[in-house]
N, C-alpha and C positions, 0 to 999 in steps of 0.2 A: 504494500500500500504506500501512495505516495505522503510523503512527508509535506508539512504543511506550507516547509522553505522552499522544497521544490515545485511544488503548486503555485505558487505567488513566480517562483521564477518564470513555468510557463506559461503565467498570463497576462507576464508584460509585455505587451506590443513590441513584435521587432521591425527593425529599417524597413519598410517596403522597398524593393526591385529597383524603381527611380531613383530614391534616395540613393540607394549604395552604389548605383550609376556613375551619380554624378561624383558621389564624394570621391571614386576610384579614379574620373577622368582630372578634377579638382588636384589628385594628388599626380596625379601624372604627368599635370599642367608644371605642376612645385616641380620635377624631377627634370623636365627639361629646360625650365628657369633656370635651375641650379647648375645644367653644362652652359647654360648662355652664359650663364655667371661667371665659372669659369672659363671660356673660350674670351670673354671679353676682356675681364681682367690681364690676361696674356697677351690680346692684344693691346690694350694701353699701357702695360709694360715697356711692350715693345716702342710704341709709337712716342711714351716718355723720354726714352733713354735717345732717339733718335731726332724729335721735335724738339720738347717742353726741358725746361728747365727753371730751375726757383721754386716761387710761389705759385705759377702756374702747373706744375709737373703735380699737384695737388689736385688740384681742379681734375682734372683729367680722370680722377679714378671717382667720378661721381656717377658719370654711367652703369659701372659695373656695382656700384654701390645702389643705383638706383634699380638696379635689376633684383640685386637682393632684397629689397624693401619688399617689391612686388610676388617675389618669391615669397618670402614671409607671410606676407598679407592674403596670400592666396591659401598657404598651410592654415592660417589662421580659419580662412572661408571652411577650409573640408571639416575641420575638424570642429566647428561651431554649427555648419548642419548636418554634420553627423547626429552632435547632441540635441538638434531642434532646435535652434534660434533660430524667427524666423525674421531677423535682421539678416544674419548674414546669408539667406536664402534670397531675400531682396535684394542683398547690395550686388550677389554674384547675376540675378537675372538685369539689375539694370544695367550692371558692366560689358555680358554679353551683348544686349539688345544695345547698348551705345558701341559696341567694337562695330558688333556685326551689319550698322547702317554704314557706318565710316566707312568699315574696308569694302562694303558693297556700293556704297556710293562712288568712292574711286577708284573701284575693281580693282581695287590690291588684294581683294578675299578672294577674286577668281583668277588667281594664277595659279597655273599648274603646280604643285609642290607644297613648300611649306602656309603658299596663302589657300590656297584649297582646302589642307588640311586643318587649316586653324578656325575658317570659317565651319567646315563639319562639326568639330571639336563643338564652338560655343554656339553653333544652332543644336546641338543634342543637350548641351547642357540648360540650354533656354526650355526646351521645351521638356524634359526630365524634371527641373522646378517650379514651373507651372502646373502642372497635374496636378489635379484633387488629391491625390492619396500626397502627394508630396509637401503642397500647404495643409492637411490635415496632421503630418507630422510633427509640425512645428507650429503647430497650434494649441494652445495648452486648455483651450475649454474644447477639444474635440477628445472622444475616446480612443480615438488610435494614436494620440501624441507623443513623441519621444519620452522615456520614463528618464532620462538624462536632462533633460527641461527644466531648470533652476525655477528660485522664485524671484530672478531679478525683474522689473516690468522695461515690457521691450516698446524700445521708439516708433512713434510714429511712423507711418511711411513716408510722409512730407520729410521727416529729420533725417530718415535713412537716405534717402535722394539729392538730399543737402549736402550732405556727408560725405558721401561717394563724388558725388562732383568736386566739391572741396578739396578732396584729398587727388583726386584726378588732376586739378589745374593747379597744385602743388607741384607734380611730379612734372607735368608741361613746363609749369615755369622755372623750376629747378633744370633738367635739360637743354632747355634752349635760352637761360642765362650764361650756365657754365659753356655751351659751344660758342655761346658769340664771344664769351669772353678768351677763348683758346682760339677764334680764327683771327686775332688778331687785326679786326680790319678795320680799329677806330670805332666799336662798338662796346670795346671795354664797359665805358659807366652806364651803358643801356642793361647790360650780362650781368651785373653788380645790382643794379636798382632790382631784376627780376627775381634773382636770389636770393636778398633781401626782403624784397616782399615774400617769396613763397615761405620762407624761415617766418617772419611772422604768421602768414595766417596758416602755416601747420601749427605753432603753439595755440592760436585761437582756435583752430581745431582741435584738438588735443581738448580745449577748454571746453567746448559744444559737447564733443563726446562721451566728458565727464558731469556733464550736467549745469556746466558753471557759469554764472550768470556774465561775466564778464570776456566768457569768450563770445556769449552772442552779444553782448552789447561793440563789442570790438568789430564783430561781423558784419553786422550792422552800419557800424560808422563808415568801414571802409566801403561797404556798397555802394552808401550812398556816394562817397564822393569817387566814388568811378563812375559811377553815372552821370553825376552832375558835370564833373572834368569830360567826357565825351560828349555831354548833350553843347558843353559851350564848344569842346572843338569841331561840332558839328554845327553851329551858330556860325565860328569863325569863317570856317571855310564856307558857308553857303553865301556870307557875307564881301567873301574877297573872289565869289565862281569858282571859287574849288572841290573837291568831291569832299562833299557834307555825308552824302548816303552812308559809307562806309563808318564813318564814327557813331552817327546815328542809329545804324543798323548793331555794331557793337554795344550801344549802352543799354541797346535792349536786356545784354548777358547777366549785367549786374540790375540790372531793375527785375528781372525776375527772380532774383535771387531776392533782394530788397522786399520782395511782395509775399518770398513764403517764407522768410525769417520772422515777420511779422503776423504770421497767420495765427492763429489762439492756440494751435498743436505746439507751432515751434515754440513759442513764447512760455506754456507750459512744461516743455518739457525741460528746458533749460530755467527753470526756477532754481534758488537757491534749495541747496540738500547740505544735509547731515547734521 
């Protein structure tokens, strides 16, 4: 007869089929980050020893360093919906759905080889964490939910989509500060200001994530005035016949960030704790 530990054991809900899909392809995303990792490192080795020297020969290993973040952050993904957070079920479906336009939009997902393969890769995973059984997992008032499922309360989807872009246009402006600053071509303090600000608003992230009131207040601040700085450089130039559209069409980026930092979710969620 079964024992009453073993009973409870078989009637905890296991991973449904989707789930361990994705967490398997998740980790196998992490294992070929980890050769980018290293192949890349090796290559800026090389390209140090050969270009850069000084305080620039630094700069240069931010790539591969930037590769390991994402590596990281991806381990992080499998193994949080493994356990049913269904934050990090969100954040990996809106990463694929934001790769999978980009690279589909400039058909760099349909080349033959590794962009082929990558677009497979994150349309299986898109549609593997979409499925009912897959959000019933990570749902903590459904009966089939991860018995791994803490009792921390999970962020809105407004803050998880925040988040994700946040930490996305970190990684953007961290990359294309440190190369302009390494091509040398008189762009230096453009490469400096972009890295600078990504360094900032990763700690304000950092702050958002932890609930704390003054990373959204910081968030905040800085929207606005990215918005406002492009609505006038789009004033100027419509002012002198110059291409207004383009600044214009940019401040849209940080005005809609501006519109759901303010929403009663986000402003909730980032209340003062503990």
């Amino acid at each position: 007869m079964a024992t009453p530990e073993r009973s409870s054991l078989s009637a905890r809900p296991r991973a449904p089929i989707p789930v361990a899909a994705a967490v398997v392809l998740l980790w196998a995303m992490v294992a070929a980050m980890a050769w980018l990792v290293a192949v890349s490192a090796v290559m800026t080795s090389f390209r140090v020893s050969t270009r850069f020297s000084g305080s620039a020969s630094a700069l240069a290993y931010v790539e591969p360093l930037l590769f390991l973040a994402v590596a990281a952050a991806t381990a992080l993904a499998a193994v949080k919906v493994w356990t049913g957070r269904d934050w990090a079920r969100r954040s990996v479906v809106i990463v694929c759905a934001t790769v999978l336009v980009t690279a589909l939009a400039t058909r760099a997902g349909l080349t033959f080889g590794t962009g082929l393969a990558g677009t497979l890769v994150l349309a299986a995973l898109l549609v593997l964490l979409v499925l009912p059984v897959s959000q019933r997992w990570c749902d903590e008032s459904s009966d089939c939910h991860s018995p791994r499922i803490g009792e921390r309360e999970e962020p809105p989807f407004l803050v998880v989509a925040q988040l994700v872009m946040l930490w996305a246009a970190v990684v953007f402006a961290v990359q294309t500060g440190t190369r302009a600053v390494l091509a040398e071509d008189g762009a230096d303090w453009l490469g400096l200001l972009l890295v600078a600000a990504a360094v900032v608003h990763a700690a304000l992230n950092i702050g958002m994530t932890r609930r704390r009131r003054w990373g959204w207040l910081g968030t905040v601040g800085l929207a606005a005035v990215y918005t406002l700085w492009l609505v006038a450089a789009a004033v100027a130039f419509g002012a002198r016949g110059g291409p207004w559209a383009v600044p214009a069409a940019l401040a849209l980026v940080p005005a809609a960030f501006l519109w759901a930092l303010l929403k009663p979710e986000t402003r909730s969620w980032c209340r003062p704790v503990g």
